[in-house]
DRENPA-3360 file (N, C-alpha, C; in nm, 2 decimals, always signed):
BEGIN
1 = XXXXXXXX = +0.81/+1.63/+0.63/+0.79/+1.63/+0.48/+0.69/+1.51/+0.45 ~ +0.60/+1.53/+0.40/+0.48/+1.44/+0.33/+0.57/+1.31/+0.23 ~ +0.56/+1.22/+0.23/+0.58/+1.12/+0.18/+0.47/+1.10/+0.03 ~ +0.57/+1.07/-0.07/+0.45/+1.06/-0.22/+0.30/+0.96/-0.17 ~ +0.34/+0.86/-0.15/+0.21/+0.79/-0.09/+0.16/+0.84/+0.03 ~ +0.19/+0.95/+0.13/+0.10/+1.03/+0.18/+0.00/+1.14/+0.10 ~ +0.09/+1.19/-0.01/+0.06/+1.29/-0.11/-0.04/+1.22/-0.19 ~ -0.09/+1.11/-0.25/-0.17/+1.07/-0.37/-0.28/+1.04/-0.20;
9 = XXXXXXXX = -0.24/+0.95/-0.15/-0.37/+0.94/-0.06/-0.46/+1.04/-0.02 ~ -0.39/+1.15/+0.01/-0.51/+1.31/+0.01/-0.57/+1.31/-0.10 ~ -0.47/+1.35/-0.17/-0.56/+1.34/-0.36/-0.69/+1.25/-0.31 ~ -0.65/+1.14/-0.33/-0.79/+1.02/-0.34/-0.86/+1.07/-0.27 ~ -0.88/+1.05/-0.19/-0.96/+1.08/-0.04/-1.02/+1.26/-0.09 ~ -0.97/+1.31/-0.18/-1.03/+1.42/-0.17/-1.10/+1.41/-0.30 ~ -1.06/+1.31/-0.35/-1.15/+1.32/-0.50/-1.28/+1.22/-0.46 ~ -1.28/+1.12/-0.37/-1.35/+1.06/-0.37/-1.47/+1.08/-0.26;
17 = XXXXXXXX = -1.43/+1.19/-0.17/-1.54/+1.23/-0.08/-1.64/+1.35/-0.14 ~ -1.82/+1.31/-0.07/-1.90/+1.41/-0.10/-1.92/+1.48/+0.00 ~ -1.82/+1.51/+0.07/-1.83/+1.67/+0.20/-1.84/+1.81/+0.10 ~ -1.89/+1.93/+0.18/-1.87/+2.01/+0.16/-1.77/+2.07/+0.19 ~ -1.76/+2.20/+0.20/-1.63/+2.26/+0.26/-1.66/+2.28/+0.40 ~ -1.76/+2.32/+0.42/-1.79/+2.33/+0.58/-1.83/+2.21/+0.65 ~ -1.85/+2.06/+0.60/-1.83/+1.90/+0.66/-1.68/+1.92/+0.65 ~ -1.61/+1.94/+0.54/-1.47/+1.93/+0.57/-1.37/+1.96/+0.67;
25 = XXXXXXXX = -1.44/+2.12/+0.67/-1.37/+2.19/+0.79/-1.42/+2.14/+0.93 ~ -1.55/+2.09/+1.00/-1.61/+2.03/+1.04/-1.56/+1.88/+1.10 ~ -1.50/+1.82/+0.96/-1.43/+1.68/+1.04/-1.23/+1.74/+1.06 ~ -1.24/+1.84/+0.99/-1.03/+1.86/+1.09/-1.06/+1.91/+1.20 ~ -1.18/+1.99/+1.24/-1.15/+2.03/+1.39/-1.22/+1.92/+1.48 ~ -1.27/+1.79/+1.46/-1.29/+1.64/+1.49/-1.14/+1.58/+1.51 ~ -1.09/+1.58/+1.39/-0.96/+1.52/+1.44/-0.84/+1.63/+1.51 ~ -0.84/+1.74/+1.56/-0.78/+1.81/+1.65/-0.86/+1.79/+1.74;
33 = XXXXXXXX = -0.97/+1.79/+1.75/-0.98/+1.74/+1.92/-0.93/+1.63/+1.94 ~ -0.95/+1.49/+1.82/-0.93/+1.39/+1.88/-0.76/+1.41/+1.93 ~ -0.69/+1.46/+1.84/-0.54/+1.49/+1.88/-0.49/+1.55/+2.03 ~ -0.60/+1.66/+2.08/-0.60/+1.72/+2.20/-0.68/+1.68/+2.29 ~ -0.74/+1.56/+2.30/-0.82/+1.53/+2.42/-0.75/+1.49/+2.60 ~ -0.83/+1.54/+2.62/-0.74/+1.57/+2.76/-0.83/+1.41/+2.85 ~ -0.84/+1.32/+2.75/-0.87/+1.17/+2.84/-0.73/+1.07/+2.81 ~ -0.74/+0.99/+2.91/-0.64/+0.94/+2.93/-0.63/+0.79/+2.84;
41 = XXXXXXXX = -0.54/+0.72/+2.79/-0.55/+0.68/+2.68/-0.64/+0.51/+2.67 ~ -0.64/+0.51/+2.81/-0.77/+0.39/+2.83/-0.88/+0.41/+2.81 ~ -0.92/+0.54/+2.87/-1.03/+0.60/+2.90/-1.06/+0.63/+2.72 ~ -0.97/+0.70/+2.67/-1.03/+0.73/+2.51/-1.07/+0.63/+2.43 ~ -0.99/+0.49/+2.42/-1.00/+0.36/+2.40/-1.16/+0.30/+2.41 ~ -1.22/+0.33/+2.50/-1.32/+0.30/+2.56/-1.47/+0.37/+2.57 ~ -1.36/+0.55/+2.47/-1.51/+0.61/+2.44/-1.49/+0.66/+2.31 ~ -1.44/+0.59/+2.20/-1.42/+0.62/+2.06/-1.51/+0.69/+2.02;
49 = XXXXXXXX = -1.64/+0.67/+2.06/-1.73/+0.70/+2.00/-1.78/+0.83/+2.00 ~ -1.70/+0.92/+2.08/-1.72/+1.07/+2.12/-1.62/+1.11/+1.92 ~ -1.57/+1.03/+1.87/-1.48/+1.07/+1.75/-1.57/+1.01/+1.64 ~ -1.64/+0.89/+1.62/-1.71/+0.84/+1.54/-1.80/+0.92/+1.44 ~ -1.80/+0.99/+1.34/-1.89/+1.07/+1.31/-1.98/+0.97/+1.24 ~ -2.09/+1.04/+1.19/-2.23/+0.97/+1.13/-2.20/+0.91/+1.03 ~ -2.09/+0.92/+0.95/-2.07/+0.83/+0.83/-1.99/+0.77/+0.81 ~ -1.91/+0.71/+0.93/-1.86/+0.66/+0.98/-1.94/+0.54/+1.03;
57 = XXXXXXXX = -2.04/+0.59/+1.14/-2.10/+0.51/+1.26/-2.18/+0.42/+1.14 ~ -2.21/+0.46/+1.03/-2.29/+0.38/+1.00/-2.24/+0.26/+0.90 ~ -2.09/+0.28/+0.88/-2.02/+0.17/+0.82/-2.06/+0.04/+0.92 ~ -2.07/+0.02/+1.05/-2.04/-0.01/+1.15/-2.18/-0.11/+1.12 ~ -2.29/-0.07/+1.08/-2.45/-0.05/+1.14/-2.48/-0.18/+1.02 ~ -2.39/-0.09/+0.89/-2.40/-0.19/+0.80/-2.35/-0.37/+0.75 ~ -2.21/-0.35/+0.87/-2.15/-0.47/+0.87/-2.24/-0.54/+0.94 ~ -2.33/-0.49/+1.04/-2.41/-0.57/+1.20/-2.48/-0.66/+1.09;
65 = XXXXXXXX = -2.60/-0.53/+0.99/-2.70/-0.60/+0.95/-2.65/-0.73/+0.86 ~ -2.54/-0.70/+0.79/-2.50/-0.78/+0.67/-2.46/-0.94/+0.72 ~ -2.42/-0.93/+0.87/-2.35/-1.07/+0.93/-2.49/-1.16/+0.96 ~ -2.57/-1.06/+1.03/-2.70/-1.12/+1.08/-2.77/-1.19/+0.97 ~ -2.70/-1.17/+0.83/-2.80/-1.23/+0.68/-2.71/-1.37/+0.69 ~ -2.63/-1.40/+0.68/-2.51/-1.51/+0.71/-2.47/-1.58/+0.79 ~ -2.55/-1.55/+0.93/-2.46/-1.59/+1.06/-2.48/-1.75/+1.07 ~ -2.64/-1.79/+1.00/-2.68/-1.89/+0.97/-2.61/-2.03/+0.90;
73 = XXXXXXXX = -2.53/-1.96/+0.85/-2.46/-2.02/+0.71/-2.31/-2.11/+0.76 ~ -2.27/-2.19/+0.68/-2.12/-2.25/+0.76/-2.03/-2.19/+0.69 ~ -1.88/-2.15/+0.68/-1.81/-2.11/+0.58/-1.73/-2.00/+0.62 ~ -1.67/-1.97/+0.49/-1.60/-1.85/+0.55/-1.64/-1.71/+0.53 ~ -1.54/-1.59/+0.60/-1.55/-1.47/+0.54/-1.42/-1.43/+0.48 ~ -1.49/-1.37/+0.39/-1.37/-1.32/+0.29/-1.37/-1.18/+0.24 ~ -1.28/-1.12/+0.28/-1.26/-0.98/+0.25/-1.14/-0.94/+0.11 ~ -1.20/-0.89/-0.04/-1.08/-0.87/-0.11/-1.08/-0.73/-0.12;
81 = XXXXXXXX = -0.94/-0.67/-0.06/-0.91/-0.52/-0.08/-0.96/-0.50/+0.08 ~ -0.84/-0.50/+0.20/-0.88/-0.51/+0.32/-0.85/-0.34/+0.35 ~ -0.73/-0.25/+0.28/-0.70/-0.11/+0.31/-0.62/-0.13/+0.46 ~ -0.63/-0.11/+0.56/-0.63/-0.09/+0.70/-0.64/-0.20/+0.79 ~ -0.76/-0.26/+0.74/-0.84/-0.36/+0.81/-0.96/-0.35/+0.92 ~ -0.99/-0.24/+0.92/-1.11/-0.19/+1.03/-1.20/-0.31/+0.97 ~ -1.29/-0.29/+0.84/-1.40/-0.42/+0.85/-1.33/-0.58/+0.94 ~ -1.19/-0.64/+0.91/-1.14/-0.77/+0.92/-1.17/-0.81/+1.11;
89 = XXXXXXXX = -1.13/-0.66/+1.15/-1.15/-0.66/+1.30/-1.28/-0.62/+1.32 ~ -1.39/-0.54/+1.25/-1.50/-0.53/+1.31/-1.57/-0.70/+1.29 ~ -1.56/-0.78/+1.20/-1.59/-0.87/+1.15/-1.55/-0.97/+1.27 ~ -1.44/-0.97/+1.33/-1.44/-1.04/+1.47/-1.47/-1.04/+1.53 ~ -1.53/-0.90/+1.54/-1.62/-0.88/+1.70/-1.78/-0.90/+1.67 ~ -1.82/-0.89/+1.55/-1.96/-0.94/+1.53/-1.95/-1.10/+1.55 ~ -1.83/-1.16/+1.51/-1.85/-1.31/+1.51/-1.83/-1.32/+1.71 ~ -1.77/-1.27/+1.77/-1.75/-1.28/+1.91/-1.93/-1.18/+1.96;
97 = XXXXXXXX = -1.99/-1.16/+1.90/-2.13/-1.13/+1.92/-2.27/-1.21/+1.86 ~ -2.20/-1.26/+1.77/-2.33/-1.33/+1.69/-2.33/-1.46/+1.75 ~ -2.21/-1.52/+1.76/-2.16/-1.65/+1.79/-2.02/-1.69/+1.83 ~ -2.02/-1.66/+1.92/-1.88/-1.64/+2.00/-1.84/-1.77/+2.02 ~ -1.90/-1.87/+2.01/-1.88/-2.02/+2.02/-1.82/-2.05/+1.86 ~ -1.84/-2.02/+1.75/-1.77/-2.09/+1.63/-1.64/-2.06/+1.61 ~ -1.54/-2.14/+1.62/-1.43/-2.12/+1.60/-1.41/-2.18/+1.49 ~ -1.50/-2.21/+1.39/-1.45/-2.26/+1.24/-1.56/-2.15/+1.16;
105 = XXXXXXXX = -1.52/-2.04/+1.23/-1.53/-1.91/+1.09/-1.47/-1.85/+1.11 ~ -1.39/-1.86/+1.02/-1.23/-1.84/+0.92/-1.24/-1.73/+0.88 ~ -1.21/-1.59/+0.90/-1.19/-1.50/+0.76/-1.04/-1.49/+0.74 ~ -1.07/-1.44/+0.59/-0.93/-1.45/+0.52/-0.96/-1.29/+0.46 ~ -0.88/-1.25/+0.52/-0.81/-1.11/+0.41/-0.74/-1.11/+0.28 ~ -0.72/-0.99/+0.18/-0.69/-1.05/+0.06/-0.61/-0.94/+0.04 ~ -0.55/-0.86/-0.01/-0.45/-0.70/-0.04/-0.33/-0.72/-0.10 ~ -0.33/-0.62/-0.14/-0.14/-0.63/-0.22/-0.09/-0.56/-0.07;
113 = XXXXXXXX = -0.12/-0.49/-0.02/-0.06/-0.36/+0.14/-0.01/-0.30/+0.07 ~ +0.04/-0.25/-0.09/+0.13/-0.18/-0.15/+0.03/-0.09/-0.27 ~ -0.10/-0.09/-0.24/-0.16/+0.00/-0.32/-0.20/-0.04/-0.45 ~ -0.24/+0.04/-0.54/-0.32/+0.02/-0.67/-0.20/+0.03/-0.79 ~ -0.14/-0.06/-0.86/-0.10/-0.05/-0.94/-0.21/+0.00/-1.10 ~ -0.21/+0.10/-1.15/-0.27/+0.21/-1.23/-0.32/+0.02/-1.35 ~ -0.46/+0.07/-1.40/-0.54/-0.09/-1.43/-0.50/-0.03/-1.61 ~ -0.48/-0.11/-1.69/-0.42/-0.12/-1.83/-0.59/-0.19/-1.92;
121 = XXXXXXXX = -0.66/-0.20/-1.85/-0.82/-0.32/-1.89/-0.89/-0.16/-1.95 ~ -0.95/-0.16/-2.08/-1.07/-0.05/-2.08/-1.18/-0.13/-2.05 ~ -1.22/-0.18/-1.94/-1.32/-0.18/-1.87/-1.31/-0.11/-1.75 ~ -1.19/-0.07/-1.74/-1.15/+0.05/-1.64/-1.19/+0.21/-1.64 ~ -1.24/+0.27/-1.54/-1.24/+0.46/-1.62/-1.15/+0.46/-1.52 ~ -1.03/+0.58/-1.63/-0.94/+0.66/-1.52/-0.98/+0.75/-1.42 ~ -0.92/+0.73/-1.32/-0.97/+0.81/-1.21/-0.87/+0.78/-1.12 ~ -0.88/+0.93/-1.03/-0.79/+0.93/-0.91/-0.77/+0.86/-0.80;
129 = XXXXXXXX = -0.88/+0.77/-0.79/-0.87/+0.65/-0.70/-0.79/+0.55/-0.72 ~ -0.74/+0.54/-0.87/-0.66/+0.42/-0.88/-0.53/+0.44/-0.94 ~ -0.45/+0.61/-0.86/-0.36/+0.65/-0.88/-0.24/+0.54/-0.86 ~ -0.10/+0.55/-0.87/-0.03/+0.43/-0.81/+0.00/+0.45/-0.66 ~ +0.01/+0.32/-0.62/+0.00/+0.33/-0.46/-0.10/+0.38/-0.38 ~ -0.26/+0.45/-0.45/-0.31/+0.47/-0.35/-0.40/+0.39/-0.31 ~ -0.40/+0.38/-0.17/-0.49/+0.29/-0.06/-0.33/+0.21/+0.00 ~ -0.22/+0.24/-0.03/-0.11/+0.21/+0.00/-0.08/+0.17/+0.17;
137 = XXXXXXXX = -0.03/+0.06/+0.26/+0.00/+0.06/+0.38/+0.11/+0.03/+0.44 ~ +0.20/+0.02/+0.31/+0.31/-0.04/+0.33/+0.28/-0.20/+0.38 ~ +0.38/-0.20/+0.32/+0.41/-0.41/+0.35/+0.42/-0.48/+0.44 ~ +0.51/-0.39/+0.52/+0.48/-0.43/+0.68/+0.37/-0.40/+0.82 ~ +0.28/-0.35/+0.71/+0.18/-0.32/+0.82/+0.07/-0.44/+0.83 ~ +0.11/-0.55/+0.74/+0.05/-0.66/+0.75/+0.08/-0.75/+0.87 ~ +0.20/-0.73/+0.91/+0.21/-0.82/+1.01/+0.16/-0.70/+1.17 ~ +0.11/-0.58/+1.15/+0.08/-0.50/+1.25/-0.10/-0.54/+1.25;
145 = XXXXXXXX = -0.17/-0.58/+1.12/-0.33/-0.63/+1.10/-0.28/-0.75/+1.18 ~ -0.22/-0.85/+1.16/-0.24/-0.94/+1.25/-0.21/-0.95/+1.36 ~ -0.15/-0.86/+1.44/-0.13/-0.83/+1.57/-0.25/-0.77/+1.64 ~ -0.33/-0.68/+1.52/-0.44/-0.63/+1.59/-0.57/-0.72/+1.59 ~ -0.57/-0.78/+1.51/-0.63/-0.93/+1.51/-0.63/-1.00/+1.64 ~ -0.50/-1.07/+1.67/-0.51/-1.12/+1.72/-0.56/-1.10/+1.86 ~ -0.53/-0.97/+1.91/-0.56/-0.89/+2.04/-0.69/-0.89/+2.02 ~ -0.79/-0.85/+1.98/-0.94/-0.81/+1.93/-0.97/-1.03/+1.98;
153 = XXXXXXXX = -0.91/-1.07/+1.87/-0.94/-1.20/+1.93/-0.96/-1.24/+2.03 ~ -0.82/-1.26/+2.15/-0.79/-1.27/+2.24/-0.90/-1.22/+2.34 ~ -0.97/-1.11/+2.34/-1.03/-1.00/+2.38/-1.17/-1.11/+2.41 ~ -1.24/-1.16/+2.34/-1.32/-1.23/+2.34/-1.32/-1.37/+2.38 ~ -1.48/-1.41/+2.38/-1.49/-1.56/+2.44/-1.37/-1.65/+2.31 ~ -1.30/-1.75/+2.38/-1.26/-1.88/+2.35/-1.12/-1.80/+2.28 ~ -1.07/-1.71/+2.30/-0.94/-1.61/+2.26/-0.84/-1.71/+2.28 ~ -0.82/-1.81/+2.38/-0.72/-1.89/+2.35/-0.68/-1.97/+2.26;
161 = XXXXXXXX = -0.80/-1.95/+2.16/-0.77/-2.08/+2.05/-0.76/-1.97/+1.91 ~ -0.64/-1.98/+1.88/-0.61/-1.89/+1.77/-0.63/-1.97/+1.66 ~ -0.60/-1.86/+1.49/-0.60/-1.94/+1.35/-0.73/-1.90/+1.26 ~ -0.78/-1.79/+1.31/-0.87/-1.78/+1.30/-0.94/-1.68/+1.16 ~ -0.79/-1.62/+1.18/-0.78/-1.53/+1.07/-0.63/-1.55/+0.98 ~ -0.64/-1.53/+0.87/-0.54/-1.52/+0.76/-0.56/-1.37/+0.71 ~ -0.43/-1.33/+0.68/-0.38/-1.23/+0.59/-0.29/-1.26/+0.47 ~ -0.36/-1.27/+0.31/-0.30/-1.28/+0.20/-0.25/-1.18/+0.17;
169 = XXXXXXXX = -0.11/-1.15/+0.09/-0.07/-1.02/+0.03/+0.04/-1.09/-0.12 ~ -0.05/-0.95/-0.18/-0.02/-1.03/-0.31/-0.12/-0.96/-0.41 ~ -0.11/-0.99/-0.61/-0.16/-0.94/-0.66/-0.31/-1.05/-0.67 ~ -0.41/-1.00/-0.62/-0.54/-1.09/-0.58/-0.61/-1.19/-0.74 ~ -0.49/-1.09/-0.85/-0.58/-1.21/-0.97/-0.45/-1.33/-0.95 ~ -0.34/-1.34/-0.86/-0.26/-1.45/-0.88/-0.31/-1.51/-0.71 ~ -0.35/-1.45/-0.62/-0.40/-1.49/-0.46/-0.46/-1.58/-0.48 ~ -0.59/-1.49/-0.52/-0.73/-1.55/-0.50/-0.76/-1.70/-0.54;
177 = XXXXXXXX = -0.72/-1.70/-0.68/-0.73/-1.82/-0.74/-0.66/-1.95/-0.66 ~ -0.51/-1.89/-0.67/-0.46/-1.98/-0.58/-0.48/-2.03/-0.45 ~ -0.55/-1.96/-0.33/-0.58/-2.01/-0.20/-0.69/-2.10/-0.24 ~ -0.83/-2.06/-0.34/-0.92/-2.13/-0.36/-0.85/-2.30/-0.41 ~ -0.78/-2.32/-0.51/-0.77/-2.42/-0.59/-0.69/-2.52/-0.45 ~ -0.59/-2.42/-0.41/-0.56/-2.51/-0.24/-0.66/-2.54/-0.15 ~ -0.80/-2.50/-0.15/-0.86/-2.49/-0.05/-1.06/-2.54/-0.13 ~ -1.00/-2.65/-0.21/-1.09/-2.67/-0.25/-1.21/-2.72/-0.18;
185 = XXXXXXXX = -1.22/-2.73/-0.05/-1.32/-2.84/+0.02/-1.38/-2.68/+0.13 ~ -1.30/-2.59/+0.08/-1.41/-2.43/+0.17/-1.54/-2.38/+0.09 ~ -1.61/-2.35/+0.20/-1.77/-2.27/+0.18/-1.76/-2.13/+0.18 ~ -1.77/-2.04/+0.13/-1.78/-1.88/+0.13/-1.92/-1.88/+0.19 ~ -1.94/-1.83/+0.30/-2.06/-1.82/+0.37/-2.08/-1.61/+0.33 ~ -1.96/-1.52/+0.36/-1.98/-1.41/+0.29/-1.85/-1.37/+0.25 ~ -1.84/-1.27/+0.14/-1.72/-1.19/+0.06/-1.78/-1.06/+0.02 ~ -1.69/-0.94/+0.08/-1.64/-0.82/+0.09/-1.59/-0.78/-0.05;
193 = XXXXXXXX = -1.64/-0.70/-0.17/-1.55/-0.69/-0.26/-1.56/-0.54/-0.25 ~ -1.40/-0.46/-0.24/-1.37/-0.35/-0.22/-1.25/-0.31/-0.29 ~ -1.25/-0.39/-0.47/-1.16/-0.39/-0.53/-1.17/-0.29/-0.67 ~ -1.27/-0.23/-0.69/-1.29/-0.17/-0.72/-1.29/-0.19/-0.94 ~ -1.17/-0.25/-0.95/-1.09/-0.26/-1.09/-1.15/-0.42/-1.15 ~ -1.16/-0.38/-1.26/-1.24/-0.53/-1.36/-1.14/-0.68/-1.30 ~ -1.05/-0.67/-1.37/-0.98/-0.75/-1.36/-0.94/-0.83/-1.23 ~ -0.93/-0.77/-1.14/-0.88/-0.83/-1.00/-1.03/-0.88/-0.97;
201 = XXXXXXXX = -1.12/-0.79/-0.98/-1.23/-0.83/-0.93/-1.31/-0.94/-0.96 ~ -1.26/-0.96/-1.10/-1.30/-1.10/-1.19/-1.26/-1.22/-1.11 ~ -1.13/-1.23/-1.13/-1.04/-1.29/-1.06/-1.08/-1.33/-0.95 ~ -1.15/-1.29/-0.85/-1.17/-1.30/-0.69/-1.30/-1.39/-0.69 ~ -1.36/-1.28/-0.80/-1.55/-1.37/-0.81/-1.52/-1.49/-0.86 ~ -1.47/-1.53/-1.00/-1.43/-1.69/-1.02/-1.39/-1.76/-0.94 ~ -1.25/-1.70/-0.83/-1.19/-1.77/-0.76/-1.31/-1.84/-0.63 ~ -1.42/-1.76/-0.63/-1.52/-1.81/-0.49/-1.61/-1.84/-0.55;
209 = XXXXXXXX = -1.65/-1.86/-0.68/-1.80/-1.85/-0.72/-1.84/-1.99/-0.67 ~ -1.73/-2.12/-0.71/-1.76/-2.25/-0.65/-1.79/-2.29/-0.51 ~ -1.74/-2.21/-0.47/-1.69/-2.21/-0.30/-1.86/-2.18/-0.24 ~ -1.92/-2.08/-0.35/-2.08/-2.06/-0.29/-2.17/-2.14/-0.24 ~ -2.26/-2.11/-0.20/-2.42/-2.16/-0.14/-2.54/-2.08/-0.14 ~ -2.63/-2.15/-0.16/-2.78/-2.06/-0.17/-2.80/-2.02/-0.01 ~ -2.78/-1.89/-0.01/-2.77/-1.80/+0.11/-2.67/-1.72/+0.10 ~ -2.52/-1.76/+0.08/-2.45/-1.70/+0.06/-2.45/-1.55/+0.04;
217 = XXXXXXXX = -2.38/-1.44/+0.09/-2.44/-1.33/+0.08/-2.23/-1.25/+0.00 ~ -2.26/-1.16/-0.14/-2.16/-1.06/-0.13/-2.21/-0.91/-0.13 ~ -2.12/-0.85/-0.07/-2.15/-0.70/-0.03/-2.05/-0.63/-0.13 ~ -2.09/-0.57/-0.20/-2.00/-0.50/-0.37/-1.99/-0.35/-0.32 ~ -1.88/-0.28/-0.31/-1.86/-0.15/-0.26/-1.91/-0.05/-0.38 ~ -1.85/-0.14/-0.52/-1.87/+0.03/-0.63/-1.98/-0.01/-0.73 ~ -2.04/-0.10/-0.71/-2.14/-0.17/-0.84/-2.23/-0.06/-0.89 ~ -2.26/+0.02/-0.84/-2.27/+0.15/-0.92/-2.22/+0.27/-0.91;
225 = XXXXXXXX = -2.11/+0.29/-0.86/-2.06/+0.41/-0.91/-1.96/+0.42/-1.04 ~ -1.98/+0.55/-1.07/-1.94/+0.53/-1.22/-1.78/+0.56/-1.24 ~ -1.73/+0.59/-1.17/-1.59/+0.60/-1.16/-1.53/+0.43/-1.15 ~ -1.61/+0.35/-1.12/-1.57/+0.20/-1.14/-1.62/+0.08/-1.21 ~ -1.68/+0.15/-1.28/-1.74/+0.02/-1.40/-1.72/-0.09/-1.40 ~ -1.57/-0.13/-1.38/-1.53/-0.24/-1.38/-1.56/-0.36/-1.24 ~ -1.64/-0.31/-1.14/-1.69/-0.42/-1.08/-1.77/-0.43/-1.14 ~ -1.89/-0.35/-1.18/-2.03/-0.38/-1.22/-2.07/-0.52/-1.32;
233 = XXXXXXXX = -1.93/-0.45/-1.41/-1.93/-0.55/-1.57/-1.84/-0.70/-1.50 ~ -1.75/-0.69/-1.41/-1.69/-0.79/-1.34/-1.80/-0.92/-1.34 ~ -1.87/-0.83/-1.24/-2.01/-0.91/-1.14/-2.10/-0.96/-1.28 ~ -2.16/-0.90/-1.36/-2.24/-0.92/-1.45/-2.18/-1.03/-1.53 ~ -2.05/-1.03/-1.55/-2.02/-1.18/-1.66/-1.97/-1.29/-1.54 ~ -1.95/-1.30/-1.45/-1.95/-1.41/-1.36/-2.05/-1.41/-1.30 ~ -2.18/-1.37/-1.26/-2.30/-1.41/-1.19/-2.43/-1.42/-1.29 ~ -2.38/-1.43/-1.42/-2.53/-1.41/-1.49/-2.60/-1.53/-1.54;
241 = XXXXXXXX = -2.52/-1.65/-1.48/-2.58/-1.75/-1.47/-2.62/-1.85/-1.33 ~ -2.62/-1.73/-1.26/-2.64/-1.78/-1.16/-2.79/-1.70/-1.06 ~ -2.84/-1.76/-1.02/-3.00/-1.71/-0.96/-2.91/-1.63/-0.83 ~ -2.99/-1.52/-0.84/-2.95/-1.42/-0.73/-3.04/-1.28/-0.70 ~ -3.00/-1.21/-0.61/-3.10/-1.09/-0.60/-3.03/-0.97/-0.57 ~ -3.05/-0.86/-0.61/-2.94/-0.80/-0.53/-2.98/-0.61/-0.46 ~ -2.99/-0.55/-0.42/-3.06/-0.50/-0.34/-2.97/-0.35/-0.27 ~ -2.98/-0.23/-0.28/-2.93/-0.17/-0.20/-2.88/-0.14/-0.07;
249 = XXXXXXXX = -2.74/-0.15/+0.00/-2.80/-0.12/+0.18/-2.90/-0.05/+0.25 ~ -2.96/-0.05/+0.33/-3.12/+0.04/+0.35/-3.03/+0.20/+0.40 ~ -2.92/+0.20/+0.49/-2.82/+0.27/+0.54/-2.70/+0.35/+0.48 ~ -2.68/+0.25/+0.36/-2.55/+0.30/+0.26/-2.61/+0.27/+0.17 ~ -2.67/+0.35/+0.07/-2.68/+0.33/-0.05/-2.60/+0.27/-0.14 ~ -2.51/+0.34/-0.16/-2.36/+0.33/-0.25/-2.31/+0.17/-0.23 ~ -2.37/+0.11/-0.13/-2.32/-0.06/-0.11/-2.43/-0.11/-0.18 ~ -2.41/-0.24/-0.21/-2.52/-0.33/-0.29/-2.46/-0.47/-0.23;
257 = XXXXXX = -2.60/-0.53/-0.16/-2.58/-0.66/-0.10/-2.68/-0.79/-0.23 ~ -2.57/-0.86/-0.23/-2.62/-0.95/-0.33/-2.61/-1.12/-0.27 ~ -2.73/-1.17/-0.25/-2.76/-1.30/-0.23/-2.81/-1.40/-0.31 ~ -2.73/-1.51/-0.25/-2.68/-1.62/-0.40/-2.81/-1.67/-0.37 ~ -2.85/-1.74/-0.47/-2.97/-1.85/-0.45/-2.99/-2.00/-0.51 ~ -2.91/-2.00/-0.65/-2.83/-2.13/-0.71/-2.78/-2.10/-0.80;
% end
């Protein structure tokens, strides 16, 4: 029996993808093979990429480019609205590729794990993305991100020396603020906003705006789509005093990378 937060999560996921019906049908018989592969479970481990489809592969392509704009920079990474956590672990292994020697870059994840509580702001549009609970992972699966963390860590040069990563959970306009005001002497070298709703997103951008640097790079998931207004208008009253540029991914359109400059 389907679970309600299995039930709104299709919903989303189906209101928010631009497949057709034949990509659709196209990626279930992708995940029945991946279900039926007759490799053994190291071996599959090791060739994911036979499952990776192209719009997928290219989430991947876009984290590479986006680190290589920052790798320069001292500070941290900051992810608000982690879902799962695939970016928090891809983000380790670019740092165990770009510079597998810095063990003082820090990412910190940000999430309630318990989904979207429905936004009450009309700077909000209703939509089925921000049903309740969905993007939901339950609460204990935060302590399963940091187990996968830490393995992925481990995995790499200097793996003995853990601390490297944090996982906040929590409503991110009471987080955010607060880890910053504890953590007043950090640099935001880059931040991940994947929060989609005015409010929270406010919240996150004040909470780092100090924390910035000229280089400083954020990567904004919905700044133009219209089902989310409320990053766009977020970003516009907390950055419009500040010099910056901001630019589409060459790969992912629908992303917008934005670099601080003072």
């Amino acid at each position: 029996m389907k679970t309600k937060s299995r039930e709104t999560q299709e919903i989303v996921y189906e209101s928010e993808t631009t497949a057709n019906k034949t990509q659709q049908y196209a990626r279930k018989n992708l995940e029945e093979l991946f279900v039926s592969t007759p490799l053994p479970l190291s071996d599959l481990l090791f060739n994911l990429g036979l499952f990776t489809r192209s719009s997928l592969l290219v989430k991947y392509i876009v984290m590479h480019e986006v680190y290589q704009r920052f790798v320069n920079l001292p500070g941290l990474i900051v992810e608000f609205g982690t879902w799962w956590g695939q970016n928090l672990v891809l983000l380790e292994n670019l740092r165990a590729i770009h510079e597998p020697f810095n063990k003082q870059r820090h990412i910190i994840g940000f999430d309630t794990f318990t989904g979207y509580t429905p936004s009450s702001s009309p700077k909000d549009k209703l939509s089925l993305a921000w049903q309740e609970q969905s993007y939901a992972t339950g609460e204990c699966y935060k302590s399963t991100l940091e187990k996968l963390l830490k393995a992925h860590e481990e995995c790499n040069v200097l793996g003995h020396l853990h601390g490297m990563h944090q996982l906040i959970a929590g409503d991110i306009t009471v987080t955010a603020p607060a880890y910053f005001a504890e953590h007043q002497h950090s640099l935001v070298a880059f931040s991940y906003f994947d929060i989609g709703l005015y409010e929270p997103t406010k919240a996150a951008m004040l909470a780092i705006k100090p924390h910035l640097m000229p280089g400083s790079i954020l990567l904004l998931d919905e700044l133009t789509w219209s089902d989310a207004p409320g990053e766009a208008l977020a970003f516009k009253e907390v950055f419009q005093d500040t010099q910056h540029t901001i630019e589409k991914c060459k790969y992912y359109p629908s992303k917008s990378i934005v670099t601080i400059h003072g």
